[in-house]
Every structure is written in structure tokens, then in C-alpha cells.
C-alpha positions as CSV (number, residue, x, y, z in Angstrom):
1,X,-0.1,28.3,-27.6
2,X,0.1,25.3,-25.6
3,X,0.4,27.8,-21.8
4,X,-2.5,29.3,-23.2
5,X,-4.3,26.6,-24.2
6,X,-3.6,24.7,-20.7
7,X,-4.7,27.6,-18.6
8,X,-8.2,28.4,-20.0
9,X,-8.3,24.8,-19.6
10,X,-7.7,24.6,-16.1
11,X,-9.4,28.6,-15.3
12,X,-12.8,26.8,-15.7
13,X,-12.4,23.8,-12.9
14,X,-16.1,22.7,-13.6
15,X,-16.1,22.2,-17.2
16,X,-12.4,20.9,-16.7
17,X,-13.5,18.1,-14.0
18,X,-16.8,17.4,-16.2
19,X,-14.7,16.4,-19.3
20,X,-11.8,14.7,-17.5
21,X,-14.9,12.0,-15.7
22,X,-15.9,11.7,-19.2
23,X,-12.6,10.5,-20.5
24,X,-12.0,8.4,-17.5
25,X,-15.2,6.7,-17.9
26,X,-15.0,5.5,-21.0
27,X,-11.1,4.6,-20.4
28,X,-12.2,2.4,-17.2
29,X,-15.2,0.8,-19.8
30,X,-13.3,0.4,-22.4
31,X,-10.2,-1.6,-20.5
32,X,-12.6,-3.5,-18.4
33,X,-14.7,-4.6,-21.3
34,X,-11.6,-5.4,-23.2
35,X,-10.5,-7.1,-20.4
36,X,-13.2,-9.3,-20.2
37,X,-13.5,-10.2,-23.1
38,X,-10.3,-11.3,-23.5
39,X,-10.7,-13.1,-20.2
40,X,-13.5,-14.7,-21.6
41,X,-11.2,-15.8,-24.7
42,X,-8.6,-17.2,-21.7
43,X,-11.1,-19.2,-20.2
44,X,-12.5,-20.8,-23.0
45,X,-9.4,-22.2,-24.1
46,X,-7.9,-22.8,-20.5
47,X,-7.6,-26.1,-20.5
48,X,-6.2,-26.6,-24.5
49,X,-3.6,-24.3,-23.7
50,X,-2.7,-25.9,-20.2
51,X,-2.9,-29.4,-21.5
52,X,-0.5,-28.3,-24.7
53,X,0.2,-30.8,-27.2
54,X,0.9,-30.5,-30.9
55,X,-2.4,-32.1,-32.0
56,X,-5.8,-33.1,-30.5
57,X,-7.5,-36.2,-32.0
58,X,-11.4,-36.7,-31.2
59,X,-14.6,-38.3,-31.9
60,X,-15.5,-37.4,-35.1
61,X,-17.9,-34.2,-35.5
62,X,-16.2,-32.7,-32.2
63,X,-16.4,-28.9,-31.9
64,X,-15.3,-27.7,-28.9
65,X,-13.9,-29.7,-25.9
66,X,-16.8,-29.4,-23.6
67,X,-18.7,-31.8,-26.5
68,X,-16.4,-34.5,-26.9
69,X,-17.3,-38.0,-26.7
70,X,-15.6,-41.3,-25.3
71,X,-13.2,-43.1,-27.6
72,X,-12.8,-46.7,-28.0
73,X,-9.7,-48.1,-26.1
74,X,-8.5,-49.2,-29.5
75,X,-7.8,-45.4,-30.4
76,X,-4.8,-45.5,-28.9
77,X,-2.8,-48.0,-31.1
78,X,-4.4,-46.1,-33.9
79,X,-2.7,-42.7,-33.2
80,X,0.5,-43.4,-31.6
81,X,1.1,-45.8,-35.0
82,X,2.9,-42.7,-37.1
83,X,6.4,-42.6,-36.1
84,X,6.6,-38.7,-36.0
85,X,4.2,-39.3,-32.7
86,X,6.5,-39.1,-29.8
87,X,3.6,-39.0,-27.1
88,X,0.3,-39.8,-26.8
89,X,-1.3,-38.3,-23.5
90,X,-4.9,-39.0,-22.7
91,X,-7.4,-36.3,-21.1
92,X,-11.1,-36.7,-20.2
93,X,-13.6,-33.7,-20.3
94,X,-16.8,-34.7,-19.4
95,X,-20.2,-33.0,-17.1
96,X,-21.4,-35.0,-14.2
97,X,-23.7,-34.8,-11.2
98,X,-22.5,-33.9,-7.8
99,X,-24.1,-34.4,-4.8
100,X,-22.6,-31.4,-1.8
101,X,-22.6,-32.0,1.4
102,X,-25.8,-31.0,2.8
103,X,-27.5,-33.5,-0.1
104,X,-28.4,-30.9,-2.8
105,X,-26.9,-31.9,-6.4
106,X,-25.5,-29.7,-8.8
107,X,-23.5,-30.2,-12.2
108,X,-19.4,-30.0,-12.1
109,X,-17.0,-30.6,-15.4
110,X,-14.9,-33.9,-14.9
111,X,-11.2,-32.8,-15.7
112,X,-9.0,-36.3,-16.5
113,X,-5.4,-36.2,-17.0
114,X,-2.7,-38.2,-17.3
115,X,0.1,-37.7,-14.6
116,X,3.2,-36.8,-15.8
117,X,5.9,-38.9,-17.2
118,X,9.7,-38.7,-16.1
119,X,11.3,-40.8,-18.3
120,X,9.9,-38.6,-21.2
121,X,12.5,-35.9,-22.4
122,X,10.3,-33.1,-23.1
123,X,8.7,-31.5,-20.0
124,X,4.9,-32.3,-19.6
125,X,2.5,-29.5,-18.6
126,X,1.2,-29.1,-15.4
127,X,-2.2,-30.1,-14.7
128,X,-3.7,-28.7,-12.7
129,X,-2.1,-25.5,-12.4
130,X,-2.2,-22.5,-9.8
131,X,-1.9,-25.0,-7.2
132,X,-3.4,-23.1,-3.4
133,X,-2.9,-26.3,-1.7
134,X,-1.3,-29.1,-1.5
135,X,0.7,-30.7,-4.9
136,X,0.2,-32.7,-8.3
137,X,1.2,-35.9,-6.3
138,X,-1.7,-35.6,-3.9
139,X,-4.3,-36.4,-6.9
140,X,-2.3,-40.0,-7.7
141,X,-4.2,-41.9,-4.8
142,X,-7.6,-43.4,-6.3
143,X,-10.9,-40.9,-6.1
144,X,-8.8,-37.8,-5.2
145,X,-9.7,-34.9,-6.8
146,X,-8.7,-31.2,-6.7
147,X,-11.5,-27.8,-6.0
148,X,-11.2,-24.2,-7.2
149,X,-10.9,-21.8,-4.3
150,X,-14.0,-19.8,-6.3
151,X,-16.0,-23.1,-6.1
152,X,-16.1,-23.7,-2.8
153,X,-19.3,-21.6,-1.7
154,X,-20.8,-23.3,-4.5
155,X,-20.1,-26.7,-3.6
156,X,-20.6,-26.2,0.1
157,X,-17.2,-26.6,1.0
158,X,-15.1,-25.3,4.1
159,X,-12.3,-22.7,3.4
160,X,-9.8,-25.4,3.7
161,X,-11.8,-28.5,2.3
162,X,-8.5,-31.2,1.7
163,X,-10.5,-34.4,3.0
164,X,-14.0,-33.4,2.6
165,X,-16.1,-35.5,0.4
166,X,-18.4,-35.0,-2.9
167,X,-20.0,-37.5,-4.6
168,X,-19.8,-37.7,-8.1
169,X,-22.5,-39.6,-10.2
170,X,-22.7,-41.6,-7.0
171,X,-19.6,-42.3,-6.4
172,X,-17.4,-41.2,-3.5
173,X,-14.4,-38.7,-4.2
174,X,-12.4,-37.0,-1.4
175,X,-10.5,-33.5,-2.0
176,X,-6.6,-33.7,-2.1
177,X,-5.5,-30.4,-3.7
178,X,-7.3,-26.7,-4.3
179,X,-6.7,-24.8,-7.2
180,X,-6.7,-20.7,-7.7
181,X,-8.6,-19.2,-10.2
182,X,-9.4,-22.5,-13.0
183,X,-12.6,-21.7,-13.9
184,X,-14.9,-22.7,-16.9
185,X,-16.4,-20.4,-18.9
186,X,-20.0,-21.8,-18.1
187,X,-18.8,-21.5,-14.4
188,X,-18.7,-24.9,-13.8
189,X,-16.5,-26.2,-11.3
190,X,-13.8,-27.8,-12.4
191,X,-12.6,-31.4,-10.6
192,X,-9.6,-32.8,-11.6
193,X,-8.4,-35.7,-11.6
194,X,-6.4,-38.5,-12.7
195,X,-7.1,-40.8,-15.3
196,X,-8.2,-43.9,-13.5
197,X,-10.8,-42.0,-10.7
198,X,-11.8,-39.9,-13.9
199,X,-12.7,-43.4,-15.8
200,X,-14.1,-44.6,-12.4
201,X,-16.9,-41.7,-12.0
202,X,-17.5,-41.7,-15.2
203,X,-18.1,-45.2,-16.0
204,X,-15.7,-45.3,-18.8
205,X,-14.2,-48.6,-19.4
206,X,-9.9,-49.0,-19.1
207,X,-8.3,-47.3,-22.0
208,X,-11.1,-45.0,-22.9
209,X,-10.7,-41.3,-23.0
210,X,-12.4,-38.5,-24.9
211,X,-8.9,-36.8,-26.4
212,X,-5.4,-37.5,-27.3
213,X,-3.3,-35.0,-26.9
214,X,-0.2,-36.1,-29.0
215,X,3.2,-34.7,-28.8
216,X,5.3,-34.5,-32.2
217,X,8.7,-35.5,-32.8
218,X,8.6,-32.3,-35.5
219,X,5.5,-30.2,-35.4
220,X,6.5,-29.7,-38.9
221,X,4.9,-33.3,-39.6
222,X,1.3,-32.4,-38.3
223,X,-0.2,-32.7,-41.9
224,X,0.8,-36.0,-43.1
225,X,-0.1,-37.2,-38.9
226,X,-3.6,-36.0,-39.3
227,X,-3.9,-37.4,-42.9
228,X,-2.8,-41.0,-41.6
229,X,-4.5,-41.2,-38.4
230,X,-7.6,-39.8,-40.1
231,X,-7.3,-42.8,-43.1
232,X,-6.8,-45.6,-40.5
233,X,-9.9,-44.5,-38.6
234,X,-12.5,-42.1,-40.0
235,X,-14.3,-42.0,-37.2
236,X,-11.7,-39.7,-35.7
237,X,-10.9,-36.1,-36.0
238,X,-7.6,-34.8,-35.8
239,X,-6.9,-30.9,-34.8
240,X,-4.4,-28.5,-34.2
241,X,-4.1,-27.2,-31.1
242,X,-4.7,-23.5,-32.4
243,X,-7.4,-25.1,-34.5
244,X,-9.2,-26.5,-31.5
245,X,-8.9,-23.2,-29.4
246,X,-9.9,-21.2,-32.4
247,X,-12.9,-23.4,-32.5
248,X,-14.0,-23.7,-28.8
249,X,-13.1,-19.4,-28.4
250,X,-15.2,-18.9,-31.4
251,X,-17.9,-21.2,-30.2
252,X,-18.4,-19.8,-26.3
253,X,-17.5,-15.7,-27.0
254,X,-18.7,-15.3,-30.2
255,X,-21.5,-18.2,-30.4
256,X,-22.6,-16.6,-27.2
257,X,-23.5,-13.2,-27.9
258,X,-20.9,-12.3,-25.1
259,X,-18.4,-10.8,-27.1
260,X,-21.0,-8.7,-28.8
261,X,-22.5,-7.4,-25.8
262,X,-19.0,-6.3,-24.7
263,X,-18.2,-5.1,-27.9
264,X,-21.6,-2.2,-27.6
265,X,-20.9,-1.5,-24.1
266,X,-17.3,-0.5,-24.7
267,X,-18.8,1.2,-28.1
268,X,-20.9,3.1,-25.6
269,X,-18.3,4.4,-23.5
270,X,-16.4,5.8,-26.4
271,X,-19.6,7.6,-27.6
272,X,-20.3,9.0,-24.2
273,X,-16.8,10.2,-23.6
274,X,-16.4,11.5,-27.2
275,X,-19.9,13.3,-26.5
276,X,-18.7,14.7,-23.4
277,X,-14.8,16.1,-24.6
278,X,-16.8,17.4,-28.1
279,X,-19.0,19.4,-25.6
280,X,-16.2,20.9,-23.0
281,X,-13.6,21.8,-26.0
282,X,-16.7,23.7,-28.2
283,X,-17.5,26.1,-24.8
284,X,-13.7,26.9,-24.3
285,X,-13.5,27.5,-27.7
286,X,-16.5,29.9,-27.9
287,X,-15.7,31.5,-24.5
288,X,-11.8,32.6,-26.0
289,X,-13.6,33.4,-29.4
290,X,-12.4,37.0,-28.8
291,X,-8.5,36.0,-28.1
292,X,-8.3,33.3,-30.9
293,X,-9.7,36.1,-33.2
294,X,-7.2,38.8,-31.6
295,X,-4.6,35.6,-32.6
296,X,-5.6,35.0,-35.9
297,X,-5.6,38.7,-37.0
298,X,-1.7,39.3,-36.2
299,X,-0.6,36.7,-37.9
300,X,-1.3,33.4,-36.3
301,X,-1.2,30.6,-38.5
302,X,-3.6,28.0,-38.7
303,X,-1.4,25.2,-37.6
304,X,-1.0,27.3,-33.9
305,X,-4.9,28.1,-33.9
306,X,-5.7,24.4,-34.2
307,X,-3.3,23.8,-31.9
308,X,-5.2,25.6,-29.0
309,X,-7.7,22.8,-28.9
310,X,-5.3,20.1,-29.9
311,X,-3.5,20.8,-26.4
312,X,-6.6,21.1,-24.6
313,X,-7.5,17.5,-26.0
314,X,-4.3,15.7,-25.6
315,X,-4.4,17.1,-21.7
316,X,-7.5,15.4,-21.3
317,X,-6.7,12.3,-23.2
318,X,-3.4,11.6,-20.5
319,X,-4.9,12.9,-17.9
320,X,-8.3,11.4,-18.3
321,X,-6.6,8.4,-19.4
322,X,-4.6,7.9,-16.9
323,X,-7.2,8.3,-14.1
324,X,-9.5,5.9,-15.8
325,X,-6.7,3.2,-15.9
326,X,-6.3,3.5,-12.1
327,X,-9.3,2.9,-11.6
328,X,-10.0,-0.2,-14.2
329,X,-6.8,-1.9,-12.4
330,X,-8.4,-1.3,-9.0
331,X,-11.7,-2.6,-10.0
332,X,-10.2,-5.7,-11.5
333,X,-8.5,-6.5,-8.0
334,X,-11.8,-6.5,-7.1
335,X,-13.5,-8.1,-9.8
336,X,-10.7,-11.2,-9.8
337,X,-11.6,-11.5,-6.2
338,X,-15.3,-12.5,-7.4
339,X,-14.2,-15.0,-9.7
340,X,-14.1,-13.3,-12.8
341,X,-11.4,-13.3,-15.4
342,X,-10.5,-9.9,-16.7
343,X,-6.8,-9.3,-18.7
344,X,-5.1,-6.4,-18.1
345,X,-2.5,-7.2,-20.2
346,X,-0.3,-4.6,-22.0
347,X,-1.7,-5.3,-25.2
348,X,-5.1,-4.6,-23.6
349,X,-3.9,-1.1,-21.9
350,X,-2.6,0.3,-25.2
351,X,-5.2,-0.5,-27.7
352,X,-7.7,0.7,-24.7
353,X,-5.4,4.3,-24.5
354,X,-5.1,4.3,-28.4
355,X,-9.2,4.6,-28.7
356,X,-9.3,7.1,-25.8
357,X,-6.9,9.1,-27.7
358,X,-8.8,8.3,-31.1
359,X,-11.9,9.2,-28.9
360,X,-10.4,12.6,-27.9
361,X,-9.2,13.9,-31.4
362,X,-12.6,13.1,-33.0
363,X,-13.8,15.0,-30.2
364,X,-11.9,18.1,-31.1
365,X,-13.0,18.2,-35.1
366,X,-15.8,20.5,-34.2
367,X,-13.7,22.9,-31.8
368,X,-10.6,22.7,-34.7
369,X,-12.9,23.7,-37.6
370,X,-14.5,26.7,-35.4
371,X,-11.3,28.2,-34.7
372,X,-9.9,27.7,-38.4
373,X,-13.2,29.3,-39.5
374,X,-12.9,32.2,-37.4
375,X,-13.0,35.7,-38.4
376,X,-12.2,39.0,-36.7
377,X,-14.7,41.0,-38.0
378,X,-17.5,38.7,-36.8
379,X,-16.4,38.2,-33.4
380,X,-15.6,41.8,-32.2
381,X,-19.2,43.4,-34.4
């Protein structure tokens, strides 16, 4: 049943091409909207997961990083007093005003960090990553800072822009280092920095941060850390780290609308593709009405009826499939290449195939219960 099956597929070229750009439609909507959305997800929470730490202590109320608020210098005694606290990094997330070359201001997001320490055992992540040029130690010197190679257009920058100047709430910064592919999800670009030029554009007075990202002894102790540090000083919130990215993924793909929108657009595809297969397999099936009758009446059970247009679906599923995923990974060279973040991951590529083939056996109900209902009589009267 399956050679049969295969070759009235592949007799009718037309209706075969027809379904197959169905298939590999939806398949290339489905992975890239997947895709983006769980870029969307990765850029959200870029910087929690690149910063690391056990726990994140803010300003009380605190939601999502890109709200925080300037802690008191005096925080720092506060949470680096329980003793399962091995660490207590500071980092600085803040908007400010930049003025490009050329005198037109714009908006960028202020990335502080402290620089990493060597006489501390556990290794400290590196911020910034996806270095294009130059290294961490370039950002030590006062008012360096580090660009995105996706910002530069926007900031009015030259291709290699190591010693150009931006100023920053009025103040003068120079460019030391250029990142690849840190962007925010607002698409603001990103300057990092140290912790003492990130204090110095932003006015913030020596010791003053807007997070402390602590590093347990025993991440097992997180509970009675928050408790204590949240006692000593309740103007402070203490989370997780998978709390906080939880929080600031809900707040910018879901709070946004954006994973909704490309939630229906993938929906879409699926509808369209599963329109299109539904229509293809129902004309083959009517066209070999005659043969699946001839079939049925010596003896053919119902298992190799059904599987006539079970074959013909699963050939368009891989096939379709398959073409479709070339051309979503093709696309997303492209589509990286503008600046945005789409995940391609294998996660992503088999739910994406899993609904095609979903997509493709709903497709086939109405074909299936034609054949099963056929009978002889009827078709050759």
C-alpha cells in the first residue's frame, strides 16, 4: 500500500508541489515564530543569566531589572552580614541620555559591573560577553565603555568605533571594547561599563548600586538569606535568580502582547497548512475512489485502506518538513544579521516538526474516514 500510495502521490506533480509549499510554510512560520519568541525570552533575561548569582537583592517593589532603583551605600553591610553569603557583586541598570556624534540625543541602558575578582575561588561570569573587539581589561580605565556591533548605525558610530566618543547625561565616555549581538529587548543599546564610570554618568554617589548579586556558600541556604536580609532592612527585596528572570520574561513577552502575537501567527500557519494537506489528500483520495473500492472488495482491511492516505501524509510531513526547516535556518542567518534574536535550538526544531506532523495527521481525518466509508457498489454504479 505504501508504493501505491507514494506514486499517485507523486503522478499528480501540481497537487503534489501545492501541498508540499503548504507544509513548508507553516514549518518555516511555525520555527521562526517559535524561534522568536524564545529569542524574545533570551533577551529579556540576558543580563540575569550573564550576571549569574544565587540571589538578587533590590529596592523594594522591584519587578523587572530595567525598574530598579539606587540603593543606599549602607546596603552592602546589610547583605553580605549572613555568613552563608560568600560574595556580594554589585551591578547597575539604569536608562540615560546620549548625545551621538553629529549632536542628536537618543536614550541607551547604562550596564555597571563589577570587574572580576581573582582571589575569589569560584569563577565570576563574564561581563560583557561576545566580545568583537578588544577585552574585559580594556573597560577598567575610567569612562570606557563597550558598543554592540548592531548599535552602531544607531549611535552614529564607525565600523570600528574603539576611541570614538559619546556623551552620556553630559558626560564624556570613550569606546574601548564592542560587543556581538547584546541586545535589550526594547532595543536599547546597551553600554557597559564598570562600576566607577557607571556611578560617574549616573550621578550615583560611591557605594551605591541598584542590585546585589550575591553568591552562596550553599544555594541550599537561599531561604533563611532572604528571610534575614529582608528583617534587617525591609526596604529591600530579595529574589532568586529564576524568580527575577521569571518575573522580567513574564513582564516584557507576555506583559507585551508579543508572545501573543506570535503565538496567532504560528496558529495561522498551522491552519493554513492543515487547510492545504486536508485539500490535496481529499482529491487523491476521490481521484483513486475506483482502486481503493477495487481494494476494499478483495479483501483489504481497513488498517491498509487508511493506510493509503496515512503514507501520502507522513511523505508530506518529512518532506514538507524538511524543506520548510531549510529555509527557517536560512532566514534566521539572515534575520540575526538584522539584529534580531531568533533560537533555533533543538528543542525549538522538534516541537516545531511535532505540530507539522500533528498538523498533517489532522489533515488526513477527512481523507481516512472517506476511504473506510467506501463502498463498491456506489463507486462503480
Amino acid at each position: 500500500m505504501r508504493y501505491i500510495a507514494l506514486r499517485s502521490l507523486l503522478f499528480d506533480r501540481g497537487k503534489l508541489l501545492g501541498a508540499l509549499s503548504g507544509v513548508a510554510f507553516a514549518t518555516v512560520l511555525l520555527l521562526l515564530q517559535i524561534g522568536i519568541y524564545q529569542g524574545f525570552i533570551s533577551t529579556a533575561s540576558a543580563l540575569i543569566d550573564h550576571m549569574g548569582g544565587d540571589l538578587w537583592v533590590m529596592a523594594r517593589g522591584t519587578e523587572v531589572t530595567d525598574n530598579g532603583e539606587p540603593l543606599s551605600a549602607g546596603a552592602r553591610s546589610v547583605v553580605t552580614t549572613p555568613s552563608c553569603v560568600a560574595r556580594a557583586r554589585g551591578a547597575i541598570l539604569s536608562f540615560a541620555a546620549v548625545r551621538k556624534p553629529g549632536d542628536a540625543l537618543d536614550a541607551v541602558q547604562v550596564v555597571g559591573f563589577e570587574p572580576p575578582d581573582a582571589a575569589y575561588p569560584r569563577p565570576t561570569p563574564l561581563v560583557p560577553w561576545e566580545l568583537a573587539r578588544g577585552l574585559p581589561g580594556d573597560l577598567h580605565p575610567l569612562m570606557r565603555v563597550s558598543v554592540d556591533t548592531t548599535d552602531l548605525k544607531k549611535l552614529h558610530l564607525p565600523d570600528n568605533p574603539v576611541g570614538a566618543e559619546l556623551q552620556v547625561n553630559g558626560r564624556a565616555v570613550f569606546v574601548a571594547a564592542v560587543t556581538r549581538g547584546i541586545r535589550s529587548f526594547a532595543l536599547t543599546p546597551f553600554l557597559f561599563m564598570e562600576l566607577p564610570t557607571a556611578r560617574r554618568v549616573l550621578n550615583l554617589a560611591d557605594g551605591q548600586v541598584h542590585y546585589w548579586v550575591l553568591d552562596l556558600r550553599d544555594p541550599g541556604c537561599a531561604p533563611a538569606v532572604i528571610r534575614e536580609i529582608t528583617s534587617r532592612s525591609p526596604d529591600l527585596d530579595v529574589r532568586t535568580a529564576e524568580d527575577f528572570r521569571a518575573r522580567t520574561q513574564d513582564f516584557w513577552v507576555k506583559g507585551s502582547g508579543a508572545g501573543t502575537a506570535l503565538g496567532f501567527s504560528a496558529l495561522l500557519g498551522l491552519v493554513v497548512g492543515t487547510v492545504i494537506v486536508a485539500q490535496t489528500l481529499y482529491a487523491l483520495t476521490r481521484e483513486h475512489e475506483k482502486e481503493l473500492a477495487t481494494l476494499k472488495a478483495v479483501g483489504a482491511s481497513a488498517f491498509e485502506l487508511a493506510s493509503f492516505v496515512g503514507w501520502q501524509a507522513a511523505f508530506l510531513a518529512v518532506v514538507g518538513g524538511a524543506s520548510g526547516a531549510a529555509i527557517a535556518f536560512a532566514t534566521q542567518r539572515s534575520l540575526v544579521r538584522a539584529g534580531l534574536t531568533v533560537v533555533l535550538d533543538a528543542q525549538v526544531v522538534v516541537v516545531a516538526m511535532l505540530a507539522v506532523l500533528v498538523m498533517c495527521a489532522v489533515a488526513s481525518l477527512a481523507s481516512i474516514h472517506r476511504v473506510l466509508t467506501l463502498e463498491a457498489v456506489e463507486v462503480f454504479k
